[in-house]
C-alpha positions in Angstrom: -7.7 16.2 38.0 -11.1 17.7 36.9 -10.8 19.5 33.4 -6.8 19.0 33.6 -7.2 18.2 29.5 -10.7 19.3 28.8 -11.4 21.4 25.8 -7.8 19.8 23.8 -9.6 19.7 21.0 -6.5 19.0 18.6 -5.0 16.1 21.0 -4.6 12.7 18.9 -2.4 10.9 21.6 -1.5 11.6 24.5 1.1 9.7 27.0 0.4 9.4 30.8 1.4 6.4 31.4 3.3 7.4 34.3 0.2 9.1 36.1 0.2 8.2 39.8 -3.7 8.4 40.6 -4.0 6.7 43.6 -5.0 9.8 45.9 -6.9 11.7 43.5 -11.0 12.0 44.3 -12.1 14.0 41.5 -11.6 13.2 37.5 -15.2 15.1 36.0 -14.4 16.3 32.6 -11.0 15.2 32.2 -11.0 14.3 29.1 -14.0 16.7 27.5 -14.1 17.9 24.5 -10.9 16.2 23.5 -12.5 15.9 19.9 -9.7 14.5 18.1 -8.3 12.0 21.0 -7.7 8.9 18.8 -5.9 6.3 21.7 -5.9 6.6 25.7 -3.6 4.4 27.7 -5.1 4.5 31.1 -3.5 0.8 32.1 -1.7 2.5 35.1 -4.5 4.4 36.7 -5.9 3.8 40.1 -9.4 4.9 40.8 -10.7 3.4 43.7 -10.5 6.8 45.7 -12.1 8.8 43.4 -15.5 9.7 44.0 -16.9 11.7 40.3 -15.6 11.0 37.1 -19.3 13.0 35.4 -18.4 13.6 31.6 -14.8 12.1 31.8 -15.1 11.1 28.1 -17.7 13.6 26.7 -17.5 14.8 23.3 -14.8 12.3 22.5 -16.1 10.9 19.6 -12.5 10.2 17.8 -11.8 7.7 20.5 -11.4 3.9 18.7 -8.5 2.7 21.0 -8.7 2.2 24.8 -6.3 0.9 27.1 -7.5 0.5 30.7 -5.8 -1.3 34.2 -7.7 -3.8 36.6 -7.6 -0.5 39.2 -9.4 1.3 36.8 -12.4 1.7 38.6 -15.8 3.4 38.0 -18.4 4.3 41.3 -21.2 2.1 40.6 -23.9 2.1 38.5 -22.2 5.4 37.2 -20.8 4.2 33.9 -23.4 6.5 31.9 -21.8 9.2 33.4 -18.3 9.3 32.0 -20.2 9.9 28.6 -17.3 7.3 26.7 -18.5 7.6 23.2 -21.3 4.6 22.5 -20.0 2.5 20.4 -19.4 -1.5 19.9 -16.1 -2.6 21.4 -13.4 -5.2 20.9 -10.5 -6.5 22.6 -7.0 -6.7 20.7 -6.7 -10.3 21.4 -3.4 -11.8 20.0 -3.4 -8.9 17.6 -2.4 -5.3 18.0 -4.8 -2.0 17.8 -4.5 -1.6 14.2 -4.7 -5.2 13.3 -7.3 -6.4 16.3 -7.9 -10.5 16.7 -10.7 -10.2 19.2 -11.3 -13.5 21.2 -14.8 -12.1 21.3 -15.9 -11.5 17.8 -19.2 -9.9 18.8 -17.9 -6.9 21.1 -19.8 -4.9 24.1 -20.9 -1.5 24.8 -19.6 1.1 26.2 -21.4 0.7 29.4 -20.3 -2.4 29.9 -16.4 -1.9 28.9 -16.9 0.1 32.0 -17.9 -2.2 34.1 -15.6 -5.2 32.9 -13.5 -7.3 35.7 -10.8 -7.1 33.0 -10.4 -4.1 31.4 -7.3 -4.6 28.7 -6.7 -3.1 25.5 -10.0 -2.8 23.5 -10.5 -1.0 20.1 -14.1 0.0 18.9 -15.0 -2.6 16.4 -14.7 -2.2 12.9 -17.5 -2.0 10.5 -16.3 -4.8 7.8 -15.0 -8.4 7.8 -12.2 -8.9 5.9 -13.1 -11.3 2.8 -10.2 -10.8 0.9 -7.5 -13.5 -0.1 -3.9 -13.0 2.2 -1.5 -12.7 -0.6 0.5 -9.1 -1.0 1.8 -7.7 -4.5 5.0 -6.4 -3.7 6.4 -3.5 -5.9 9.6 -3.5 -6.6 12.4 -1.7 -8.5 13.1 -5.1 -10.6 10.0 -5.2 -12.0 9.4 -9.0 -10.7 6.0 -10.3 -9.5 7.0 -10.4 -6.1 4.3 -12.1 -3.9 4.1 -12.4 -0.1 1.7 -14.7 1.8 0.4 -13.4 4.8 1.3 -15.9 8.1 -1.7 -17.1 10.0 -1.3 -15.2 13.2 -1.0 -11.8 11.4 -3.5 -12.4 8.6 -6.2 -9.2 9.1 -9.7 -9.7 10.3 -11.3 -6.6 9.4 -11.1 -4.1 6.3 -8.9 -1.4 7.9 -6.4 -3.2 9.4 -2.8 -2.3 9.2 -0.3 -4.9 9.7 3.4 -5.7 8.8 5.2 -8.5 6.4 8.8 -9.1 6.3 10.3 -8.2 2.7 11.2 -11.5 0.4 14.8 -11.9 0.3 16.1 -12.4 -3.0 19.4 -14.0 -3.0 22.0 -11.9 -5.0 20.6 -8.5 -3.5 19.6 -7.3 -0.6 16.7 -5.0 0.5 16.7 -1.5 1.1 13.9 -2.2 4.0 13.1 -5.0 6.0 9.3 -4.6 6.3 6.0 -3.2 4.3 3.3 -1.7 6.1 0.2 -3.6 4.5 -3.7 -2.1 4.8 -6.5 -4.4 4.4 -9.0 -3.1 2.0 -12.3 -3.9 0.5 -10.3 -4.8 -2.9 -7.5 -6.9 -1.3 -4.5 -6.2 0.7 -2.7 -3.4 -0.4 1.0 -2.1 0.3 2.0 1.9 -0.7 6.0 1.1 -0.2 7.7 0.1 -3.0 11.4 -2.2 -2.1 14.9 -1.2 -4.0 16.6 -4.3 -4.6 20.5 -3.5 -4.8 22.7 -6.6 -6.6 25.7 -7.5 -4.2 28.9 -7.0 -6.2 31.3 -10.1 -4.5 34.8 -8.8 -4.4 37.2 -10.8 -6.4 39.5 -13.3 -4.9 43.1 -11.9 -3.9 45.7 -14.1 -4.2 49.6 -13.7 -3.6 52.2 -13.9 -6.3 54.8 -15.7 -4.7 57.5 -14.3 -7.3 57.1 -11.1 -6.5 59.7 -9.4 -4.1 57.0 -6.6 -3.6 53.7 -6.4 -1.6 52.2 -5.9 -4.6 48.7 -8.4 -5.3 47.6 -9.9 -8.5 43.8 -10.3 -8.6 42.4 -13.8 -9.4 40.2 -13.1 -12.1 39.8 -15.3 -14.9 40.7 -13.0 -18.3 39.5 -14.0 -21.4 41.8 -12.9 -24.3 40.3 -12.4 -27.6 41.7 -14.7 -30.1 44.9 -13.3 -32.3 44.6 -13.2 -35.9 47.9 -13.8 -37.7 48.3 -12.3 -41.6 49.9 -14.8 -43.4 53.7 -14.8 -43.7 54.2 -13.5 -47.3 56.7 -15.8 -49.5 59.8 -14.3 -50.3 61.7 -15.1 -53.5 65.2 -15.6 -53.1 67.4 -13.1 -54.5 71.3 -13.2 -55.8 73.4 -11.8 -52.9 72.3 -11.5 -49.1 69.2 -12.4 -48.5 66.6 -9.4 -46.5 64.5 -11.0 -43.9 60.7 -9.9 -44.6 59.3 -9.5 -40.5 56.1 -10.7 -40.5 53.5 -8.3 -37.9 50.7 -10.2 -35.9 47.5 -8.1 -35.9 45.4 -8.6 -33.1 41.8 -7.9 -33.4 39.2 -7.7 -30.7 35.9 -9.5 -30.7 33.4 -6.8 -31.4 30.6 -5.8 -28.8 27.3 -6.7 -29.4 24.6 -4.3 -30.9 23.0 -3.3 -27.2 19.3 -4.2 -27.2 16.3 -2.4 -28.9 15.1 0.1 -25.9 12.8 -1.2 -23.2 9.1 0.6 -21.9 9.8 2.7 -18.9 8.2 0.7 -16.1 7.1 3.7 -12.7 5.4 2.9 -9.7 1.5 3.5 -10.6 -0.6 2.1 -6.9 -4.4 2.6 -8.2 -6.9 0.7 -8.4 -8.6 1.0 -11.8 -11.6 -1.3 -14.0 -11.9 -2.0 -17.3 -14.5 0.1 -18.9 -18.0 -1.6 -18.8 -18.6 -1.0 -23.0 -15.9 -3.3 -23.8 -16.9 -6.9 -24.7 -13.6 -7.9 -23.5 -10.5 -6.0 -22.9 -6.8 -6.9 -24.5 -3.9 -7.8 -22.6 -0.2 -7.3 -23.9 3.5 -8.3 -23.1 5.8 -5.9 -21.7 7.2 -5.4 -25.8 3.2 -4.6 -26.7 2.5 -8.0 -28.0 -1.0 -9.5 -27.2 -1.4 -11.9 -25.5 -3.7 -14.7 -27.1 -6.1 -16.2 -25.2 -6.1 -13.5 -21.9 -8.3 -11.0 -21.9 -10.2 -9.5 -19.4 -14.2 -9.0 -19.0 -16.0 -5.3 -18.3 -15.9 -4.1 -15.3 -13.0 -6.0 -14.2 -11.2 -3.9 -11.2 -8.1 -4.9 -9.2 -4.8 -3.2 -7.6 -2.5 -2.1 -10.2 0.9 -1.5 -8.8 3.0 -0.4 -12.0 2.8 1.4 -15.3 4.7 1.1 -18.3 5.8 4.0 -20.9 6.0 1.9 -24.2 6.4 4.9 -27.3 3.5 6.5 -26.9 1.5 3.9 -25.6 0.4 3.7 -21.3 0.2 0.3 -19.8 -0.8 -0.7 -16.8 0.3 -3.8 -14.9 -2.6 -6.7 -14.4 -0.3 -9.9 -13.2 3.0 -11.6 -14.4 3.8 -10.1 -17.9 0.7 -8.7 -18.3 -0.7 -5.5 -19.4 -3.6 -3.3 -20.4 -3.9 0.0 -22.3 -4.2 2.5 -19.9 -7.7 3.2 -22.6 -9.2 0.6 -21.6 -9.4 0.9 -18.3 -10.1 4.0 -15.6 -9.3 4.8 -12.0 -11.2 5.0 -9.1 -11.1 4.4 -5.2 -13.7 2.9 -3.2 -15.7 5.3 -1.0 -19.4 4.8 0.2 -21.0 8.3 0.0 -24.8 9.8 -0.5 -25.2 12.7 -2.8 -27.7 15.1 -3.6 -28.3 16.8 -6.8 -28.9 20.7 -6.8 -32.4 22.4 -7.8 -32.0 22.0 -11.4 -34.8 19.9 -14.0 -31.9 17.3 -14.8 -28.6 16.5 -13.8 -26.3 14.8 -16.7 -25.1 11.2 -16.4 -21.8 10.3 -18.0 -20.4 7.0 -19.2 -16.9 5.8 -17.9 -15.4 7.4 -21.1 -17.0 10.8 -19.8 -19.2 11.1 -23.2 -22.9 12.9 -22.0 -25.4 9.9 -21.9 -28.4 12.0 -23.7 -31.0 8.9 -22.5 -30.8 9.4 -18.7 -29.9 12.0 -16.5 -31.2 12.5 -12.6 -33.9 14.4 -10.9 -34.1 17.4 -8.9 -32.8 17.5 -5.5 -32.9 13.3 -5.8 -30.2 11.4 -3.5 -27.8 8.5 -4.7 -25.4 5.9 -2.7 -22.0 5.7 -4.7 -19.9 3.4 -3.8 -16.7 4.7 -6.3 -14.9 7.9 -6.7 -13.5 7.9 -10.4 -11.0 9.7 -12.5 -12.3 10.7 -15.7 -10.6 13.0 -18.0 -8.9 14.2 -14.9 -11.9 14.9 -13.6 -13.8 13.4 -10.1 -16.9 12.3 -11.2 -19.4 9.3 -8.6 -20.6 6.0 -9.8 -24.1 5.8 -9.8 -24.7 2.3 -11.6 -21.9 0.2 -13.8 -21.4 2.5 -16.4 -23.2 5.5 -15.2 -21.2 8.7 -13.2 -22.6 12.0 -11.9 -19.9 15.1 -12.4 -18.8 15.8 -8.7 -19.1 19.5 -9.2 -23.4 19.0 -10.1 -23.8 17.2 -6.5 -22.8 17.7 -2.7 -22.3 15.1 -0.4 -24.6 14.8 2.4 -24.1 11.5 4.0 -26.9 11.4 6.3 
């Protein structure tokens, strides 16, 4: 089996489950330069006749999931050969791969996942603890705050994770899934999927008119009738000779419909993080009809998870909690991502505010390097945050993570 995959540089998975390996002597390279291997299940192989495994893993630096058999064996004191990318490992524990809950929080290397009496399924340990809280906004169709706590034996450990939650039932309506895939992120736990929530129109009651010869049904509904409005009967004089009977007519009229409702904001799915601009001493929040609302506002530099927006006129909202809004204005978008950039061989570089005006004060040096730790929308423009309300253009730097 030497080289039998080697060189699949665009493999992510790859099933071999059913592998019988129990007269094989040779397994050098096997796996090399499988650059893009993300998972190996190797649970069912049986090593103890082979003799070289030599750069089994090389150049598989993709490789975070691992699943490995109590056969798996590796000659001894040979580990460092198999070249398995060096990294800090974990074991799934009562978790899954993408949401791991390690019984050994630390992890081991490489080498010694090797060597371990019992192999199992191991993951390479993620970088960041989990601090977030274990509730779930869920975004809906019916425009309710719809909110999901997270059971104890699925709650995430790590930023990364991916996990499942069973939809809320709402009685009156069912579902149009029956899960949400849920990602644990540095900001909370988000959820991309949005649930349709269809009412359940109950059938009316049928019931039998017994007077009827036919098979005919009448439906038991209850009908309300609008009220008759009878004209007065006119007095009529009596005449000489035979009297003329004046018929009288009853007019019905019909309740009138009510006026429908002055048009509601156009509520979309939004799923963006964004923060209130740092110049604003405190930022307004409104009701879904653009009313403020007294008392809540919300300090600079505020972020969160915004799952909705709402179309009011001309006027953008975007949804904070409850019935709770802020101009889309005040506020602008961003995702979280750690990067180091590098300004090019010019005097100055310009620094912008969150509104994307030119600060004229400040600007950075030439070929100078800056951690970000936000990638922002401005103007529909990318632009890095350097400090709280200071952003380099994306275009005047590269990205050099070193």
């Amino acid at each position: 089996m030497s080289q039998m995959f080697g060189g699949c540089s665009d493999l992510r998975m790859l099933n071999i489950t059913n592998f019988d390996t129990k007269k094989v002597t040779n397994m050098n390279g096997m796996f090399a330069g499988c650059e893009t291997l993300e998972e190996l299940d190797l649970s069912n192989f049986d090593t103890k006749n082979v003799k070289s495994m030599d750069n089994m893993f090389q150049a598989t630096d993709a490789l975070k999931s691992l699943k490995l058999g109590d056969k798996f064996v590796v000659p001894e004191n040979k580990e460092k050969d198999l070249k398995l990318v060096n990294r800090t490992w974990i074991d799934v524990g009562t978790g899954t791969t993408k949401n791991p809950k390690p019984t050994n929080k630390i992890g081991i290397s490489s080498d010694e996942l090797l060597k371990h009496h019992d192999k199992g399924n191991w993951v390479v340990k993620p970088e960041k603890e989990y601090l977030g809280n274990f509730r779930i906004m869920v975004a809906n169709n019916l425009h309710k705050d719809i909110v999901v706590t997270v059971p104890d034996e699925i709650r995430p450990e790590y930023v990364g994770s991916v996990f499942e939650v069973a939809v809320p039932q709402i009685t009156g309506f069912n579902a149009d899934r029956k899960t949400l895939t849920v990602t644990a992120t540095d900001e909370g736990l988000i959820s991309n999927e949005e649930v349709t929530y269809t009412e359940v129109v109950e059938k009316p009651a049928v019931v039998q008119s017994a007077a009827q010869t036919t098979s005919s049904v009448q439906l038991a509904e209850k009908v309300i009738k609008p009220k008759a409005v009878t004209t007065p009967t006119p007095t009529v004089e009596k005449a000489a000779g035979p009297q003329k009977t004046v018929e009288t007519e009853t007019v019905v009229t019909a309740k009138p419909e009510p006026e429908p409702s002055e048009e509601q904001g156009k509520v979309t799915k939004f799923m963006n993080y964004i923060s209130v601009h740092p110049d604003l001493k405190a930022a307004k929040t409104y009701s879904m009809n653009g009313k403020i609302n007294d008392g809540n506002t919300l300090r600079p530099g505020y972020s969160w998870f915004s799952d909705k927006q709402l179309q009011l006129g001309n006027q953008k909202y975007y949804h904070v909690l409850g019935d709770s809004w802020i101009k889309a204005e005040d506020v602008f978008i961003y995702r979280e991502a750690q990067n180091l950039v590098k300004t090019k061989d010019v005097v100055m570089t310009n620094l912008f505010n969150s509104r994307a005006e030119l600060l004229t004060n400040r600007g950075l040096g030439a070929l100078s390097t800056w951690q970000t730790s936000k990638e922002v929308i401005l103007g529909n423009h990318k632009y890095y945050q350097i400090t709280a309300n200071e952003f380099v253009d994306s275009d005047n730097v590269e990205i050099v993570n070193e």
